[in-house]
N, CA, C and O of each residue as an XYZ file, in Angstrom:
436
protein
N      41.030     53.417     33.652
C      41.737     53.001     32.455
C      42.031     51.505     32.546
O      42.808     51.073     33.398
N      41.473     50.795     31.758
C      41.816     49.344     31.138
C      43.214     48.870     30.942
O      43.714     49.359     29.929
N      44.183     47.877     31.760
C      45.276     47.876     31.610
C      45.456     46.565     30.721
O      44.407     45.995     30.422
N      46.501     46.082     30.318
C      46.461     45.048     29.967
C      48.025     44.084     31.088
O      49.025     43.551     30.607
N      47.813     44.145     31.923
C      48.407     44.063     33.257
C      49.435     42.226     32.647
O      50.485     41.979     33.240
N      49.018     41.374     31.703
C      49.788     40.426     31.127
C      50.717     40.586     30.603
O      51.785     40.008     30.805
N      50.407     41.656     29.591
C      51.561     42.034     29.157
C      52.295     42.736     29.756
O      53.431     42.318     29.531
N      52.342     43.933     30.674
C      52.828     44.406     31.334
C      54.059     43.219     31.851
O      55.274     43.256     31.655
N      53.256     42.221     32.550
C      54.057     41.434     33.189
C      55.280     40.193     32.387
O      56.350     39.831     32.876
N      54.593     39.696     30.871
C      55.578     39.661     29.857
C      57.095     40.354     29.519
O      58.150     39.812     29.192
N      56.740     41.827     29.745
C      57.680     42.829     29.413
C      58.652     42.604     30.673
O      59.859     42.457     30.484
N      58.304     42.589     31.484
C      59.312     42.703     32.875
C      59.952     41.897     33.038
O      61.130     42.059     33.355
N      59.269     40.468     32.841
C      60.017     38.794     32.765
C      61.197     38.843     31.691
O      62.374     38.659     32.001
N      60.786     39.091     30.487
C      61.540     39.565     29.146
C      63.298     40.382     29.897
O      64.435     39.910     29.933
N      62.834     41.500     30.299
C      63.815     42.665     30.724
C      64.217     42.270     31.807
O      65.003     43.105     32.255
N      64.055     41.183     32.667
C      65.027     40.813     33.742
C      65.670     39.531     33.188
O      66.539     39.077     33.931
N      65.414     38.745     31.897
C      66.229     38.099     31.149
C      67.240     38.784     30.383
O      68.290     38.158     30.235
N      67.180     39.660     29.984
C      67.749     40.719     29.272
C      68.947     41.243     30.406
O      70.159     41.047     30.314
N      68.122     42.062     31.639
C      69.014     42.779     32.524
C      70.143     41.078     33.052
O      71.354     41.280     33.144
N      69.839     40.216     33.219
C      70.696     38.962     33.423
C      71.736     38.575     32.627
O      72.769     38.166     33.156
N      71.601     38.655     31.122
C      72.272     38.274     30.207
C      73.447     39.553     30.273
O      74.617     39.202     30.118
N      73.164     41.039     30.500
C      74.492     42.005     30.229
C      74.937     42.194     31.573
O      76.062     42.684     31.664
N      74.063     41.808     33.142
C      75.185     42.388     33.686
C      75.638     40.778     34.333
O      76.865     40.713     34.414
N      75.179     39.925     34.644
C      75.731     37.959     35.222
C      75.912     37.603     34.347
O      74.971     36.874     34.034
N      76.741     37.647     33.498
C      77.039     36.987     31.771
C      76.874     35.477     32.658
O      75.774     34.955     32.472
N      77.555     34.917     33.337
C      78.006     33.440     33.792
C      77.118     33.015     34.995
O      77.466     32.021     35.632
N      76.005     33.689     35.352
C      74.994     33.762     36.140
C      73.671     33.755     35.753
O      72.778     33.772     36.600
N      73.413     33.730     34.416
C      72.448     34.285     33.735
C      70.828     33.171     34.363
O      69.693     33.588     34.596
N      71.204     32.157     34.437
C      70.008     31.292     34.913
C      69.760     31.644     36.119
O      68.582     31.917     36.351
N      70.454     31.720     36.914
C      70.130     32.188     38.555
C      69.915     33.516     38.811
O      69.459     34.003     39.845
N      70.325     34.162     37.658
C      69.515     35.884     37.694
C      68.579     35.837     37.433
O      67.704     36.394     38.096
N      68.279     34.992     36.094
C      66.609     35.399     35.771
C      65.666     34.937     36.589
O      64.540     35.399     36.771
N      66.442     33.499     37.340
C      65.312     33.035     38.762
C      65.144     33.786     39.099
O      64.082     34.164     38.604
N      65.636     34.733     40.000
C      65.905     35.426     41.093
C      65.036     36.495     40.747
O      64.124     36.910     41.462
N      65.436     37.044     39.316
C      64.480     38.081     39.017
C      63.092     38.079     38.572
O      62.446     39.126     38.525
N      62.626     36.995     38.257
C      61.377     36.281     37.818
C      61.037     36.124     39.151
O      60.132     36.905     39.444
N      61.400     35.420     40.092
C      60.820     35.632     41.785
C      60.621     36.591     41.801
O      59.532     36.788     41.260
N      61.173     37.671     42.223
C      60.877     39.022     42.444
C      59.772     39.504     41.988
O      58.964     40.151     42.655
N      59.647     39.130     40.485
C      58.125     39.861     39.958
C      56.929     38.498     40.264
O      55.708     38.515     40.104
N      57.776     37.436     40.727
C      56.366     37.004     41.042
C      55.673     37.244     41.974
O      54.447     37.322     42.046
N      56.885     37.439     43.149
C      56.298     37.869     44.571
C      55.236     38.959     44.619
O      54.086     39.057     45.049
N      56.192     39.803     43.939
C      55.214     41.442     43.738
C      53.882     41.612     42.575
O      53.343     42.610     42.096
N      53.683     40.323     42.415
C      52.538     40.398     40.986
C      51.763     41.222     41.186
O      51.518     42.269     40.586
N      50.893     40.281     42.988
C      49.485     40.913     43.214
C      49.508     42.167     43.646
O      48.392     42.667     43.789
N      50.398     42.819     43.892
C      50.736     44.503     44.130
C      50.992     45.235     43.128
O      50.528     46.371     43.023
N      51.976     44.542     42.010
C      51.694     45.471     41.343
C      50.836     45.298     40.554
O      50.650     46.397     40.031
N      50.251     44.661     40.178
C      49.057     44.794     39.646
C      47.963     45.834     40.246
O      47.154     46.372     39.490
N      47.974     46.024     41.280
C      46.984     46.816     42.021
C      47.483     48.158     41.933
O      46.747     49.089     41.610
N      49.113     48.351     42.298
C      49.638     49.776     42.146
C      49.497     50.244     40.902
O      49.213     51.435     40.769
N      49.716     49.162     39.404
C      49.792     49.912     38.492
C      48.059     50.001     38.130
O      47.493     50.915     37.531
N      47.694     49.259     38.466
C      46.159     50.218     38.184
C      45.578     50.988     38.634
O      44.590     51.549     38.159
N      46.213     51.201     39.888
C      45.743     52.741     40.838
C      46.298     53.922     40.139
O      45.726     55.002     39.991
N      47.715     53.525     39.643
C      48.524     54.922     38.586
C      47.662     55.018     37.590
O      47.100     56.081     37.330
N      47.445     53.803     36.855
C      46.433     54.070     35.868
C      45.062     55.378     35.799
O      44.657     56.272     35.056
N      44.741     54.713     37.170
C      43.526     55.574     36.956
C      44.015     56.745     37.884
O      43.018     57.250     38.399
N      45.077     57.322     38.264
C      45.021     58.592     38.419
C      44.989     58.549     40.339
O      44.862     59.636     40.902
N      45.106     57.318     41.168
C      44.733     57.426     42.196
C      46.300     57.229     43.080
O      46.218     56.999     44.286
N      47.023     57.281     42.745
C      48.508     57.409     42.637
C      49.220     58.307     41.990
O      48.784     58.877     40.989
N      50.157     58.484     42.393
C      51.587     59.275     41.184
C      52.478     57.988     40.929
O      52.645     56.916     41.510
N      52.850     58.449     40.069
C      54.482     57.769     39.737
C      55.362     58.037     41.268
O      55.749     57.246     42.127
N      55.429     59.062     41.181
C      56.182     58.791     42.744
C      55.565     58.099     43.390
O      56.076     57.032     43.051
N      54.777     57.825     44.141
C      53.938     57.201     44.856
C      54.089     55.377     44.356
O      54.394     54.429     45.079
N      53.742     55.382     42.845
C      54.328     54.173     42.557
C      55.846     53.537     42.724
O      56.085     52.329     42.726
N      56.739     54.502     42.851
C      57.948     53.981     42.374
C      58.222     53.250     44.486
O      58.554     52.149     44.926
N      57.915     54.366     45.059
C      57.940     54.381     47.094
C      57.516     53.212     47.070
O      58.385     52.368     47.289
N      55.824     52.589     46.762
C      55.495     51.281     47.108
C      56.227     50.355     46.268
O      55.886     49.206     46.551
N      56.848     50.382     45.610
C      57.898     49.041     44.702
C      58.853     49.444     45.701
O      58.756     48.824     46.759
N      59.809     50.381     45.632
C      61.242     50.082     45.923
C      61.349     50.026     47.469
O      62.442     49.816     47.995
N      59.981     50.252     48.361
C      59.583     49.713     49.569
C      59.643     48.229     49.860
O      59.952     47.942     51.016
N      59.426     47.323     49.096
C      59.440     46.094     48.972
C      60.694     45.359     48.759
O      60.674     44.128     48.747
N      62.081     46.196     48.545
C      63.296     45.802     47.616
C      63.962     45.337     49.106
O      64.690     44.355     48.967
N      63.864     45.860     50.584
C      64.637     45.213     51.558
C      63.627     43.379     51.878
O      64.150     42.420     52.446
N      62.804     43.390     51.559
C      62.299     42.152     51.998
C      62.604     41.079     51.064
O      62.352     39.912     51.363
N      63.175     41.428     49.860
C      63.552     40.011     48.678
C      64.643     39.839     49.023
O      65.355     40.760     49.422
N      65.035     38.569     48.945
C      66.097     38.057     49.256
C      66.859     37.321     47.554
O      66.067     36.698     46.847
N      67.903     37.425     47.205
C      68.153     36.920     46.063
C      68.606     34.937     46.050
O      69.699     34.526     45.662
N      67.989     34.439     46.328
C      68.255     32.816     47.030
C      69.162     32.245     45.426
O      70.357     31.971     45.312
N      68.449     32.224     44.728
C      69.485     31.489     43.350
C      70.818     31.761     43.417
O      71.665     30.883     43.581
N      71.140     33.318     43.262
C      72.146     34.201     43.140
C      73.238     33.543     44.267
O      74.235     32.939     43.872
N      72.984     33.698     45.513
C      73.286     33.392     46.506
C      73.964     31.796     46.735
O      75.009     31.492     47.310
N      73.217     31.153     46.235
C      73.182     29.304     46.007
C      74.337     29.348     45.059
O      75.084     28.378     45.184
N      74.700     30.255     44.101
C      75.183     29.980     42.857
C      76.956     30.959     43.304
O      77.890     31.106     42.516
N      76.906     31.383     44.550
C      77.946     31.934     45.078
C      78.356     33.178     44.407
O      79.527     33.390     44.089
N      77.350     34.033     44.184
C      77.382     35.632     43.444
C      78.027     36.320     44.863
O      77.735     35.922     45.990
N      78.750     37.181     44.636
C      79.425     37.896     46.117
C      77.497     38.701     46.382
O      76.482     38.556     45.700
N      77.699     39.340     47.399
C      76.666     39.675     47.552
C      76.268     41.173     47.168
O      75.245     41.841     47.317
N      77.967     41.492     46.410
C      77.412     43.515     46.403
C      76.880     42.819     44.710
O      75.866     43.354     44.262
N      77.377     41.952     44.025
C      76.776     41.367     42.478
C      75.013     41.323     42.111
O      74.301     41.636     41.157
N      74.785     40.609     43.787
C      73.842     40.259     43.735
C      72.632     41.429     43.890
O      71.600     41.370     43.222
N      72.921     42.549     44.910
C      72.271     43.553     45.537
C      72.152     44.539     43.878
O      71.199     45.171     43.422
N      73.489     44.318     43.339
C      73.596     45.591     42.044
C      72.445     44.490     41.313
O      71.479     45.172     40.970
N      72.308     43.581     41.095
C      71.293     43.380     39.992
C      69.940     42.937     40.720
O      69.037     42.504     40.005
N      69.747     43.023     42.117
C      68.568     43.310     42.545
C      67.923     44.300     41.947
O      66.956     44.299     41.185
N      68.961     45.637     42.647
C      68.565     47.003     42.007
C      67.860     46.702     40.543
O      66.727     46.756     40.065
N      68.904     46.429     40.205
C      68.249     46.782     38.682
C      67.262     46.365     38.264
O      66.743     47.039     37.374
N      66.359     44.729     38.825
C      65.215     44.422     38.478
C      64.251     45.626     38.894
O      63.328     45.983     38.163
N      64.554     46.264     40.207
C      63.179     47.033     40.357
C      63.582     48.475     39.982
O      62.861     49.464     40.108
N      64.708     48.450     39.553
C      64.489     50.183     38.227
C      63.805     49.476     37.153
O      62.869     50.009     36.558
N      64.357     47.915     36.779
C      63.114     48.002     35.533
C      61.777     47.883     36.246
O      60.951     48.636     35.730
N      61.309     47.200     37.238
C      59.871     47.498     37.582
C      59.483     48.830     37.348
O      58.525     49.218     36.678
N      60.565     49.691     38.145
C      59.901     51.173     37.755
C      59.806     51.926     36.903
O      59.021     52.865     36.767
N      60.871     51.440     36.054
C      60.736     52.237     34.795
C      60.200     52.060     33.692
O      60.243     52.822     32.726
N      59.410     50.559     33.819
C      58.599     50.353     32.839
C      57.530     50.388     33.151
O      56.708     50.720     32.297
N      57.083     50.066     34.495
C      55.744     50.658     34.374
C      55.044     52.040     34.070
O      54.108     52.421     33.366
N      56.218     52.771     35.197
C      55.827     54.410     34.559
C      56.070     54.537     33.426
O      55.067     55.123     33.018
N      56.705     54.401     32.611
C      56.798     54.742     31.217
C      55.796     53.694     30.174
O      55.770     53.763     28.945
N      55.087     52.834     30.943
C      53.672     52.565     29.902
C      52.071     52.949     30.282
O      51.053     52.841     29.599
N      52.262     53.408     31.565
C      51.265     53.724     32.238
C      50.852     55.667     31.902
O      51.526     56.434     32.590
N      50.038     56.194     31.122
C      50.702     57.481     30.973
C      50.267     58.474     32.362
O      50.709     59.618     32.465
């Protein structure tokens, strides 16, 4: 299956501006760094994971293990610089890679 893996990656950039703006109201630039790193780091993977789900050579479970496998090695550096306590920073880690996961599985059928 043919992905269109740009947009994919549009949507995520979008939704970690989004996830920045409701939960770091006064952080919002150093979240979306932070969270825009994150998906940059993980591009060339996920790009590869979500086209392995694509074609059926993965599960969603399987997808969600190799993303949230990756969530102890990011470090949030903006967040951090910008003096976010660190449980602030970890809660909206999380949340970039529930949106990784939940948008990919939910466009990938």
């Amino acid at each position: 299956m043919a992905l269109d893996f740009k947009n994919i990656l549009a949507t995520l950039k979008s939704g970690v501006k989004d996830l920045a703006q409701s939960t770091l109201k006064d952080f919002i630039a150093s979240a979306t760094a932070d969270g825009q790193a994150i998906i940059d780091s993980l591009q060339n993977d996920l790009e590869r994971w979500t086209q392995q789900l694509a074609n059926g050579e993965i599960t969603k479970k399987d997808f969600e293990f190799l993303v949230l496998g990756q969530k102890d090695l990011i470090e949030m550096m903006a967040l951090k610089q910008a003096g976010i306590a660190e449980i602030q920073a970890e809660k909206f880690k999380n949340g970039v890679f529930d949106l990784i996961t939940n948008t990919v599985t939910g466009l990938v059928p």
